[in-house]
N, C-alpha and C positions, 0 to 999 in steps of 0.2 A: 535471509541470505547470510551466508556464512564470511566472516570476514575474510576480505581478499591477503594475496600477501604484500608485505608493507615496503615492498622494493619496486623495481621499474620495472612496468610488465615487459617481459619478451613477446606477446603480440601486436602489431600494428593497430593503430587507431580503426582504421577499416574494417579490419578484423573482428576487434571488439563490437563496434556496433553491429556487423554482420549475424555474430552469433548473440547476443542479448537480445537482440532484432529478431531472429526467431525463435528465440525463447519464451518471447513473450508472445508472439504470436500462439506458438501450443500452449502456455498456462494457459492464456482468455480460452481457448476452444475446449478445455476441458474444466476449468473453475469457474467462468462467469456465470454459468446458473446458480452458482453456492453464492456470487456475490450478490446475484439478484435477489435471492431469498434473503440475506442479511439486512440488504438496502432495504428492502419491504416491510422486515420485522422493526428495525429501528424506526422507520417513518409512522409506523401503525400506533395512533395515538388510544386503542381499547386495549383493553384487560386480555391477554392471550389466552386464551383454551383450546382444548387439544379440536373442537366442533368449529372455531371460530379460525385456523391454520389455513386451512384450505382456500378459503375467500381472500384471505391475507396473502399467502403466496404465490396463488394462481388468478387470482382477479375475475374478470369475466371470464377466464376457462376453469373456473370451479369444479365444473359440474361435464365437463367437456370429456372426450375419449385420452388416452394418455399420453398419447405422440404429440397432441396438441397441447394437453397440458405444461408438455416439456421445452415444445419450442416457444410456448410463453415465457419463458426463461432467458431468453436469449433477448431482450427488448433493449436497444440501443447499443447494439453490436460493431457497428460502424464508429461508432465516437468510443468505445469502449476500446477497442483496436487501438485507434488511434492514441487513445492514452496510454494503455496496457505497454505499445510497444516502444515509444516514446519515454516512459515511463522506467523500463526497465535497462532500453540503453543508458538511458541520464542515470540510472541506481548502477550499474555496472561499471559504467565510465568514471562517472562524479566522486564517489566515494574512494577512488583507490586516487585518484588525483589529488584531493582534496586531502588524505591522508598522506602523500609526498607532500605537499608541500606544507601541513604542517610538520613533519618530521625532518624535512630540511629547513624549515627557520626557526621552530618553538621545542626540536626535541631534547637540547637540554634542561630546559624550563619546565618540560614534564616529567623528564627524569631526576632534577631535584625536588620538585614538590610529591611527588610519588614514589617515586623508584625506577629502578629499570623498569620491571616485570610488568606495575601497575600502570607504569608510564606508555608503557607499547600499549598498552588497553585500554587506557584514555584516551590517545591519539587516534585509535580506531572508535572508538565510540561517539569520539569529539569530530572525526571526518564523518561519521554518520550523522549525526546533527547538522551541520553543515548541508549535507548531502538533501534533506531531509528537506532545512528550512529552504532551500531554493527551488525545491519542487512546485514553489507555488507560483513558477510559470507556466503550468501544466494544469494548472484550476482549471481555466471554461471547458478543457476536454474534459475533464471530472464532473463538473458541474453536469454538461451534457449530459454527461454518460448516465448521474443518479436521475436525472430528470425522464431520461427517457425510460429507465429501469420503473421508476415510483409515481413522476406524473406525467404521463406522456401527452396528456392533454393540454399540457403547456407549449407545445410545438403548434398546434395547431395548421397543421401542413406546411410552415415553413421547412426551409432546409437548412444546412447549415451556412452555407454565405449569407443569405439571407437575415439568420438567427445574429453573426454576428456583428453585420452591421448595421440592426434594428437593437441590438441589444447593449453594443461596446461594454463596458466598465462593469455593467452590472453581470455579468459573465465571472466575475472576481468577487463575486461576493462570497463573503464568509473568510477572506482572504488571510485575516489576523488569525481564524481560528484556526484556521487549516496549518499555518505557521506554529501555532501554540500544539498545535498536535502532533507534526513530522518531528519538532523540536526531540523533547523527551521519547517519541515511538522509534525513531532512526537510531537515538542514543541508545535506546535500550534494547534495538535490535543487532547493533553492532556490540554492543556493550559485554552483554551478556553471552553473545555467541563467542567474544574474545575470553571472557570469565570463563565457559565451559571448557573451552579446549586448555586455556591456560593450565585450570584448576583440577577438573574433574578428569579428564582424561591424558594432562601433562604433554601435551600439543607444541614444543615453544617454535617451529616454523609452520606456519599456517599453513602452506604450500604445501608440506609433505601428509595434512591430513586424512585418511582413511575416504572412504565412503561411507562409511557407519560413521567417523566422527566426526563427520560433517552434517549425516540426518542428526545424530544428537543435538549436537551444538545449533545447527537449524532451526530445532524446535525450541528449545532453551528460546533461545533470540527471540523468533517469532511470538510465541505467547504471552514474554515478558513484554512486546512491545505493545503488541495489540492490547492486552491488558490494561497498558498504564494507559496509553491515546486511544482507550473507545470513549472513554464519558465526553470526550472532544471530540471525539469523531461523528458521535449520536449529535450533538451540538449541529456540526458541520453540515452533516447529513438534511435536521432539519431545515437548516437556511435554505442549502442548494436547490431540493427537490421542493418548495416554493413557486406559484410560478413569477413569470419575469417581472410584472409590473408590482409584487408583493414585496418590501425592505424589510423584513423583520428585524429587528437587533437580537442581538447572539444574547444576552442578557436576557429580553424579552422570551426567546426562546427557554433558557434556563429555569426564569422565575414559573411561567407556567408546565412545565416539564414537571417540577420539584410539586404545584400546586396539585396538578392533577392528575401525576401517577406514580409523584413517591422517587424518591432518590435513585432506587432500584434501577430506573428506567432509562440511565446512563448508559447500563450496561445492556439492552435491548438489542439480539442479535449478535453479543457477545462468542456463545456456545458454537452457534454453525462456524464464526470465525475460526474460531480455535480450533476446532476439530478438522477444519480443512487447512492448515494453519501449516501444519507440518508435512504433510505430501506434495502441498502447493511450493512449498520454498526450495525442498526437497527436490521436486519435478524441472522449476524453474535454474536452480541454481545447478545440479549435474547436468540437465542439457547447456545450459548457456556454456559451463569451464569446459564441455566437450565440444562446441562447437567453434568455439574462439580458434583451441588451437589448432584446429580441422580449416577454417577458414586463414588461418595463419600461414599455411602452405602456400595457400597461392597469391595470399593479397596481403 
């Protein structure tokens, strides 16, 4: 997502959540099968080959007709939703927030140790961190969502009230890593999306950005971030989709990660990322700025 503008938005709070509210509802219905292939690659603890993809990403529909194939794609749609949309309001709302108010109490502070110029793209990079590390009250809907994506057998026909009050606390597991990852990935997706329009394309009011220079700058952001928070995220990944009664320590995960498939295997599931990386942010973030001030008329 492309950074907001760094003044007080002109649409109402209702507004805002209206339209990032269905924005995220379209991203999940047209990229949650790209997430589920992702989920599945990084959990897949063998040697990928091109003979060995198919078991990997489709499961028991391997071997199945394609329609079926496809809606094996969709596993854990319901919690997926539910964070997807959840997710995307808190990322729309949170960070333009979060960037006033550091600009109303700390924006001298970054425009002496930086500059003006640098200083506005700190403040936006530094409300993405921000934005980023809070997200980790939205873990057990994550949590969920990878479990039912990678092990669904860990439900065991439970439901989700059920899950949550058999399960409390440990619904939050992985919770430091997940922090350690939005940290640096929000930074660097704000970050760099403010570098590109700054730098590359001489952008200096966000707000009056293009639509080309906003997919630019988009991708900029996105791949930077994804980049830097996948070997964390591969981390994450493994904890969550665990199932419930397994504590693995994130460490423990690491060491054996590193033992038996090589440092490489951080980046597992990297590729699908990045290549849906930029139509996804792209798709999410022009519906959501058109629908705000669509819903701004009446609410």
């Amino acid at each position: 997502m492309s950074p907001p503008p760094s003044g007080k938005s002109k649409e109402s709070g209702t507004a805002r959540v209206l339209g990032s509210g269905a924005s995220g509802v379209a991203e999940l219905l047209v990229f949650h099968p790209v997430d589920t292939v992702a989920k599945r690659l990084m959990s897949n603890k063998v040697n990928v080959s091109f003979s060995a993809l198919s078991p990997i990403i489709f499961r028991d529909y391997a071997t199945a007709s394609l329609p079926k194939k496809l809606m094996s794609l969709f596993p854990g749609l319901g919690y997926a939703a539910g964070y997807k949309v959840s997710q995307r309001i808190y990322k729309f709302g949170g960070q333009p927030w979060f960037n006033e108010v550091i600009t109303r109490n700390y924006k001298d502070e970054f425009t002496r140790v930086f500059g003006e110029r640098k200083g506005k793209m700190m403040m936006q990079a530094t409300a993405g961190s921000l934005t980023g590390i809070g997200e980790v009250v939205l873990l057990p809907l994550d949590a969920l969502k990878i479990k039912r994506q990678v092990n669904p057998e860990a439900f065991r026909g439970r439901g989700v009230l059920r899950i949550f009050m058999e399960e409390g606390t440990t619904l939050y597991r992985g919770w430091g890593w997940t922090m350690a990852r939005n940290a640096p990935g929000s930074f660097a997706l704000f970050g760099a999306s403010a570098v590109t329009k700054e730098y590359a394309l001489g952008v200096t009011d966000y707000s009056k950005a293009t639509w080309t220079q906003n997919f630019i700058a988009s991708i900029a952001g996105a791949v930077a971030s994804i980049t830097i928070a996948a070997p964390l995220d591969t981390v994450k990944t493994r904890i969550q989709n665990a199932n419930f009664e397994q504590n693995v320590p994130g460490l423990t995960v690491v060491r054996d990660l590193i033992r038996n498939e090589g440092p490489t295997a951080f980046f597992k599931g990297l590729t699908p990322k990045i290549l849906v990386v930029g139509p996804k942010l792209v798709f999410s973030y022009t519906l959501a700025q058109s629908l705000i001030p669509l819903f701004g008329k009446y609410v």
